[in-house]
N, C-alpha and C positions, 0 to 999 in steps of 0.2 A: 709062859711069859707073854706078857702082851705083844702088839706090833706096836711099833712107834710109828710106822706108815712111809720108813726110810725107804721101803721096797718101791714105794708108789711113782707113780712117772709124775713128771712133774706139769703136767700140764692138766691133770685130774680135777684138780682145784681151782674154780674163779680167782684173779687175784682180789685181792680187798683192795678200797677204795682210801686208808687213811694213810697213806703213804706218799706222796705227792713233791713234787718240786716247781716250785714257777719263776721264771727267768726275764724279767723285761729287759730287754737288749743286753746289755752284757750283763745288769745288774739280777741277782738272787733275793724273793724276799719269800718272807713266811707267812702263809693264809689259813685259815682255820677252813674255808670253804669254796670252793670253786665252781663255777655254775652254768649252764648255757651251750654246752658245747655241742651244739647240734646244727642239723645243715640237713638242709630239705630240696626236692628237685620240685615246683610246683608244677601242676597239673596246664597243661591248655588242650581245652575240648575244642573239638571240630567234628564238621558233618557237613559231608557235600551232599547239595543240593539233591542229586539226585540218586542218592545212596537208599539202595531197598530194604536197609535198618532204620527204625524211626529212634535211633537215638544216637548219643555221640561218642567218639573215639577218643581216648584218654591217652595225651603223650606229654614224654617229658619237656621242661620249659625251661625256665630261666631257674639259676640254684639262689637260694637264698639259704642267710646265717642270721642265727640272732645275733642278739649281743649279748657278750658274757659277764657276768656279774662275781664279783670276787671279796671275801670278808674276811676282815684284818683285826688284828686286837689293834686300839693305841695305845701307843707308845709317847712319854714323852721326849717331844724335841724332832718327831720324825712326821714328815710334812709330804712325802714322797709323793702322796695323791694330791695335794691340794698344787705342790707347784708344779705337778704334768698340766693340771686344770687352767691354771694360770699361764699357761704358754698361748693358749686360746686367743689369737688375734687376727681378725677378718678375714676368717673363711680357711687360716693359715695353724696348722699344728704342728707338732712334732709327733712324727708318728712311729713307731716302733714293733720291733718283732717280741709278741710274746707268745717263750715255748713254754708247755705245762706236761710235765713227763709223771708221770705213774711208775711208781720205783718198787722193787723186788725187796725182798728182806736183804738183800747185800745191799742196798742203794742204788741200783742199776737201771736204767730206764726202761721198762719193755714196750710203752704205747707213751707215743706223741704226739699233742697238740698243737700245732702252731698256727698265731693269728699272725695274718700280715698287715703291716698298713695299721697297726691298733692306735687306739687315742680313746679318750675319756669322755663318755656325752653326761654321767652325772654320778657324782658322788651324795651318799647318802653319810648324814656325825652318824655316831652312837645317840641314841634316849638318856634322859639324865630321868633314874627315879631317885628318890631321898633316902628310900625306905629298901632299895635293891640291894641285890648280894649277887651281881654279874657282872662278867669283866666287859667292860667298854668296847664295841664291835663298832668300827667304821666298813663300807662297803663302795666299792666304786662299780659303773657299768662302763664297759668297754666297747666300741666299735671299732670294726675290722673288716679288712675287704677281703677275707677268704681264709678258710679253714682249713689245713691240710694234717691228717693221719697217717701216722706211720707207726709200726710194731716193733722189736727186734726180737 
């Protein structure tokens, strides 16, 4: 008889990546792709003067995050991205926490994303072809003031 692989420990296996939940403040919606979720510690070099290395010493600096880009089928009647965009007034947004959790085959979250501080710098329609046979993808880009991960 085969193995079914019930024996295996469960942390043997990567999880997969099509499983996903994303939460803009209280609200749940559904994306087809998530993207950006990265955070880097950039580099600042120095070298004292009178240091008997003729080159320089590489330390940590300021953290930087990009921004996260997120794609959506449309739907009609649902506007969620264009009226976050339109809150945009003089320097003044509504900014919101979005968490994006990575779910188990129970639906259970094991890794979390959260942006703080998030708001909209641009949304990209869907292409219109004549001659297409694809569903309609809208995509927005997000800014945020910090990224924090957590596992369970």
């Amino acid at each position: 008889m085969a193995d079914d692989g019930s024996k295996e420990s469960k942390t043997v296996w990567p999880m997969p990546k099509f499983h996903f939940q994303v939460k803009w403040g209280e609200k749940e919606m559904a994306f087809q792709e998530v993207s950006g979720l990265d955070i880097e510690a950039q580099p600042i070099e120095y070298r004292a003067g009178n240091s008997p290395v003729f080159s320089t010493i590489k330390m940590p600096g300021l953290i930087k995050t990009g921004n996260v880009t997120m794609k959506k089928g449309v739907y009609k009647s649902d506007n969620a991205f264009w009226d976050w965009f339109d809150q945009i007034k003089m320097n003044t947004i509504k900014r919101i926490s979005v968490v994006i959790n990575l779910l188990d085959e129970e639906g259970k979250p094991i890794m979390t994303w959260t942006l703080a501080n998030a708001w909209p710098t641009k949304i990209t329609g869907t292409d219109l072809k004549s001659d297409g046979n694809e569903v309609a993808i809208e995509s927005i880009e997000i800014a945020h003031e910090g990224l924090t991960i957590a596992t369970s």
